[in-house]
N, C-alpha and C positions, 0 to 999 in steps of 0.2 A: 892018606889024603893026597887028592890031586895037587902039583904043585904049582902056583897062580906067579903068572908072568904081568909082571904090567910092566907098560910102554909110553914112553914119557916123549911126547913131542918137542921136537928140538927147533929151538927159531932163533933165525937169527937175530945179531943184535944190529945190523947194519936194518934189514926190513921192518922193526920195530922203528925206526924213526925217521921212516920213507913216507910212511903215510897220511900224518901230519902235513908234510909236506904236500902231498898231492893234494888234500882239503883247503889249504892257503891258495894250492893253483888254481883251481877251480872257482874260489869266493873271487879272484882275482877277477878271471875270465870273465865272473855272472857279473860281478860289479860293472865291470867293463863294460859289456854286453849293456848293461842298463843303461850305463853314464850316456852311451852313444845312442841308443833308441831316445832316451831324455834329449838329449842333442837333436837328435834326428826332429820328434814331435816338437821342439822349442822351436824348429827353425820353421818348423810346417806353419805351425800356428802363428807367427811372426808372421811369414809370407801373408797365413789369412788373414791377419788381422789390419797390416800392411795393404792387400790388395782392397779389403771392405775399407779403410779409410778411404786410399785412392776414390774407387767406388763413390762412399756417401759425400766428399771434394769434390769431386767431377757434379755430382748431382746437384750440393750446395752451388755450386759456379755458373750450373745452367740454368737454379733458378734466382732469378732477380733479388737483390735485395732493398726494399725499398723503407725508408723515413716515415713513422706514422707521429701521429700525436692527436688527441682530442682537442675538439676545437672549443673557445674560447664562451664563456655565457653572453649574449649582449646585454646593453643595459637595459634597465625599465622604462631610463626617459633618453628621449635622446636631443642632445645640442644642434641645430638648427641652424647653420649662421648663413645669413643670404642679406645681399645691399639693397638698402634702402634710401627713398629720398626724403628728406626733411621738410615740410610744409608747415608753413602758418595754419593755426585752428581755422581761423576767419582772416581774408584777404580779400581787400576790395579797394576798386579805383573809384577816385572823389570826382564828381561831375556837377558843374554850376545847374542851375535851376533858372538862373535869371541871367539877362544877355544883359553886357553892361563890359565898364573897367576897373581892374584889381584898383582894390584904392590900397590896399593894406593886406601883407599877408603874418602870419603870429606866429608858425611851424615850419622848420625848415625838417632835413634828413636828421632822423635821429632821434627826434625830440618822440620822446613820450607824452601821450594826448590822454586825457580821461574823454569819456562818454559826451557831449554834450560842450566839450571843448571848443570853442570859437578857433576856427583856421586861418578863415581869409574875410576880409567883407567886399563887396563889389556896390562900387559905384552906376545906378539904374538909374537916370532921369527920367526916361522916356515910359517904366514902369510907374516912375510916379505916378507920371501925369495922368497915364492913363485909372491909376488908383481917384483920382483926384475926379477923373472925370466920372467913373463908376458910382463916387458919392452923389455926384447931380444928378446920374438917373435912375439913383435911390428916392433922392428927394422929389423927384420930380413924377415919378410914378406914386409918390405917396402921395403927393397933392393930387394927381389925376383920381388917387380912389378916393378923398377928402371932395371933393369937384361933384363925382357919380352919386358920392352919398345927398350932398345936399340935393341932388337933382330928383334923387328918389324921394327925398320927402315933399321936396313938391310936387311930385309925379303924384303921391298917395295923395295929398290932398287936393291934386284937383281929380282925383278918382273916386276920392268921398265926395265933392261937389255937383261931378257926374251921377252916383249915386243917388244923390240924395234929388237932383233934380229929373232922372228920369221915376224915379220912385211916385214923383208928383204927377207928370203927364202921365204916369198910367193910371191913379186915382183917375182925374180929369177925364181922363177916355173913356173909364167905364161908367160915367158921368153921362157921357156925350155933349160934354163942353165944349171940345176939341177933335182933330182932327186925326184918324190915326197916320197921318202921315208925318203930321210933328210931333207926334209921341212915339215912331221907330224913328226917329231923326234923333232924339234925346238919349233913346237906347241904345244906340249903335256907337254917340260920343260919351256915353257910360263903359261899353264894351271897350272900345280904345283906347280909354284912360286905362284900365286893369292888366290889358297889353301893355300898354306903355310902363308900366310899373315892374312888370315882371320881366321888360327889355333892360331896366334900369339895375335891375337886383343881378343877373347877369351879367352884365355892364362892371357892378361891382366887382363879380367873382372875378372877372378880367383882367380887373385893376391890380386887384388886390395879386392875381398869379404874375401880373408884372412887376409888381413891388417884391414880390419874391423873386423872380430872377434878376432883376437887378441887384436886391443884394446877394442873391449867391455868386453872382459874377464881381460885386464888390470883395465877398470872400473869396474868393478866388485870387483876386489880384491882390489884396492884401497876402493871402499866404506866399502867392510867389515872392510878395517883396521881402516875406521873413527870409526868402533863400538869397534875401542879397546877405548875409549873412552866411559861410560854411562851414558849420560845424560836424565836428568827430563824432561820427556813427556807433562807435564803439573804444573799452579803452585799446590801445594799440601804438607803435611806433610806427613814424611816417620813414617811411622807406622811397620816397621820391618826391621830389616839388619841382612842377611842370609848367611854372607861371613865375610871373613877378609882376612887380606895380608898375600900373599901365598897360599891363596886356589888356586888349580886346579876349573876353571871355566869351565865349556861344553857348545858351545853352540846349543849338540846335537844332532849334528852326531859323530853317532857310543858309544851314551852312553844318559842316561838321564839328560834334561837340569837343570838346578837348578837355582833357585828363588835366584834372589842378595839381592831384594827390594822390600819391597810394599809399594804404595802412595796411597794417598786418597785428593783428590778435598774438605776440608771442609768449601770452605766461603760460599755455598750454601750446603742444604741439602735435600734429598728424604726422604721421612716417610711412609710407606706403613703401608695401614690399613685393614682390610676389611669389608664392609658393608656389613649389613643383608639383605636380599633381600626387605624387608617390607620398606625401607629405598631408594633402587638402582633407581628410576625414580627420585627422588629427588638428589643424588648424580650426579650434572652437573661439570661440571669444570667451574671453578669461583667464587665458593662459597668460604666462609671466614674459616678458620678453624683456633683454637687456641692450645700449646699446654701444657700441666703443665705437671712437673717433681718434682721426690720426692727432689731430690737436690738440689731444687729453688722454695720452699714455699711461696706460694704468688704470683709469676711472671706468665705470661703467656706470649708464644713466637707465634708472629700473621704468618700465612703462607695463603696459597691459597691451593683450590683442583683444579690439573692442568690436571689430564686425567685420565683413569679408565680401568679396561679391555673389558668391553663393552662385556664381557662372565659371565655369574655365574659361581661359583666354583659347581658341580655336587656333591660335597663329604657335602661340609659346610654349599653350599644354600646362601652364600655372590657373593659379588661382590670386589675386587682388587683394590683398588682407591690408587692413591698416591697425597702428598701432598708436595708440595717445601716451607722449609723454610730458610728464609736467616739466613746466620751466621757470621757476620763478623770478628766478634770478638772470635771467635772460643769456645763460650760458650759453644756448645752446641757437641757431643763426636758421631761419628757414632758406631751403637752396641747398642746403647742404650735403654730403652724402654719409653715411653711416654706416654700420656693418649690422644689422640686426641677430641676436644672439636670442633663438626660439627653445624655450625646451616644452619640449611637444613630449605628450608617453607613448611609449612602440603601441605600435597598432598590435601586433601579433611577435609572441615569442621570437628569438633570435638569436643566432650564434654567428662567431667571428672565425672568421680563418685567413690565413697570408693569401694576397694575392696570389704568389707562383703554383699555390695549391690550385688556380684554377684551369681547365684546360678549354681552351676557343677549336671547339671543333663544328664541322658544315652542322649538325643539327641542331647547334644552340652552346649555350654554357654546361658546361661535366665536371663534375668532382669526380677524381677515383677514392672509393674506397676500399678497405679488407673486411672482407667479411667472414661468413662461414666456410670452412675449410683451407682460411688465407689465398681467396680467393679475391680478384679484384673486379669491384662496382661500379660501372659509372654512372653517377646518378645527375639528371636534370635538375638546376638549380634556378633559384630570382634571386639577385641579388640587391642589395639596398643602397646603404650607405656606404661611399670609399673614405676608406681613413688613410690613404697614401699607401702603405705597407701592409693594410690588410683591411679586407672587405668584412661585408657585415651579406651574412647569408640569409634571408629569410623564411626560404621553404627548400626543404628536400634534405637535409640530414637531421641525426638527432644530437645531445650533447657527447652519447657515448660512443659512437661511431668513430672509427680511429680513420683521420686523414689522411693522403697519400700528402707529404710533404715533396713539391718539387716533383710531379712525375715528369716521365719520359714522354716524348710525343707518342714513340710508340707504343705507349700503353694501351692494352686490350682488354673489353669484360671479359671476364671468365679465366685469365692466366694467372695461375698460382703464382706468389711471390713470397719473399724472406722477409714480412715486418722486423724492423729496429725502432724502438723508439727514440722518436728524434733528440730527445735532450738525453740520451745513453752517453757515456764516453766513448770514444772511440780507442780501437786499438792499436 
């Protein structure tokens, strides 16, 4: 048989544990290689992310950031307070009736009077007399128609005499006794008796119309002499006395009359106010009104608004309203002045917002809002009521519309902006 060689590879031992080695150099290399591409894109991506900050900064800085907040609900009623003056219910000046001198006056300033109260009495001679005389030609026309009556009945009976004796000559005549010329002689003084009778009954009615105006002229002068006598028209405090005893009183013919007295009605009182027109469809009668005075801190006097002039005033652009408050106790002084305190109910929904939210521009009043897309509104407004630090809006936003707090003049419709809500913290 052939004889079989085999060949045995010889390796060294130095290149058995070379190779190892070169697999470490390499992991080395690759790791390396990675570490710095890792590096390399960290630092990339840093920059990007670095320059898009810059980027969305610079965009934040160019657009505005502005203060919003929702505005305020208004109330349902609203307080009212406008000055008023204080008047007496009823106020009137005392004027004599009968010319004469005070003999006696009973009321001075102050005094409270009932109804029907004696003030002053004035000494009248000269009304006496003429009273005095008024009764003579009372009596005197009474006897003139007592005079006419008796005349009448002797009128009638010499009319039945007549009667009766032409009744005869006409028998007679148609006799042909007599003559008919003195049978129309007897008829004719038959005719003028019945005249005469009916001048007389007349005569009465005469009399009798003058017995009546003498005594109305009697009445008359007796009622003026009740006015020597001046009594209180109503109950009331005498607020002035314009005489004393001994004055010569007039009361007006033939000279100018003169003021004795003024009263004033104050258990009840008038307060006259006037309302702004923005106010006058709400000013109804009925409504509650309160009032405060500087000389009773603290207190409030409750009345009513009882009617109005139902005109605006042309000059002031108000409305006339009065208000009745009771006073019993006489607290309260007509002349006075007062603050009247109205609560009146809103006319029409309403919200509140800070003055500085408003902006005064040439085509009226503007609120900015944000709206869709944080975009800025300005909307026309009416405004109502100022409450110092913040106004009361009436028409043109809603409650959820977010206010620009404090814009800038230069604010424009339509430029986007950075809402913050205004009560946010800041940073």
């Amino acid at each position: 048989m052939p004889e079989t060689t085999t060949t045995a590879k010889y390796i060294e031992p130095g290149s058995a544990r070379q190779f190892p080695r070169v697999l470490k150099v390499v992991l080395v290399l690759l790791i390396t290689v990675l570490v710095v591409v890792a590096v390399i894109v960290w630092g990339i991506d840093a920059r990007l992310k670095t320059a898009a900050a810059v980027k969305q900064e610079t965009l934040d800085l160019a657009t505005p950031t502005v203060a919003v907040a929702h505005p305020k609900m208004g109330a349902l009623q609203n307080e009212v307070v406008l000055p008023g003056n204080i008047q007496a219910f009823i106020d009137a000046p005392i004027f004599a009736r009968a010319s004469g001198y005070l003999k006696k006056w009973n009321a001075d300033i102050g005094a409270r009077v009932k109804a029907g109260q004696t003030l002053a009495e004035i000494d009248a001679p000269e009304l006496d007399q003429q009273v005095r005389q008024a009764q003579s030609a009372v009596e005197q026309a009474k006897a003139a128609v007592d005079q006419t009556l008796a005349n009448l009945v002797q009128g009638k009976a010499n009319a039945e005499l007549a009667r009766v004796t032409a009744q005869r000559w006409s028998n007679l005549v148609a006799k042909g006794v007599v003559s008919r010329q003195e049978n129309d002689q007897y008829q004719a003084q038959y005719q003028a008796q019945v005249a005469n009778v009916d001048a007389l009954e007349k005569a009465i009615a005469a009399a009798r119309g003058n017995v009546g105006s003498a005594e109305a002229n009697l009445s008359r002068l007796q009622e003026m002499r009740g006015f020597e006598t001046v009594k209180a028209p109503f109950d009331g405090v005498i607020t002035a006395r314009n005489t004393d005893i001994g004055a010569l009183v007039n009361a007006g013919m033939g000279g100018p009359a003169q003021e004795l007295f003024h009263i004033a009605a104050t258990s009840k009182l008038r307060v006259f106010l006037n309302v702004p027109e923005i106010y006058s469809q709400s000013a109804v009668p009925g409504i509650p009104a309160e009032l405060t005075l500087s000389e009773f801190p603290g207190r409030r006097f409750h009345g009513k608004l009882v009617r109005t002039a139902d005109s605006m005033d042309s000059g002031t652009r108000t409305l006339l309203t009065e208000v009745d408050v009771e006073n019993p106790a006489g607290e309260l002084k007509p002349g006075s002045y007062a603050e009247v305190h109205l609560t009146i109910p809103a006319g029409a929904p309403s919200v509140i917002v800070p003055v500085g939210a408003i902006l005064f521009r040439s085509e009226g009043l503007r609120l900015g809002l944000v709206r869709d897309g944080n975009k800025v509104a300005l909307v026309p407004v009416i405004l109502g009521k100022d409450y110092g630090t913040e106004v009361e809006v009436l028409s043109g936003i809603r409650p959820e519309d977010w206010v620009i707090m404090n814009p800038a003049d230069s604010l424009t419709a339509g430029s986007v902006v950075r809402p913050v809500p205004a009560d946010a913290p800041r940073k």
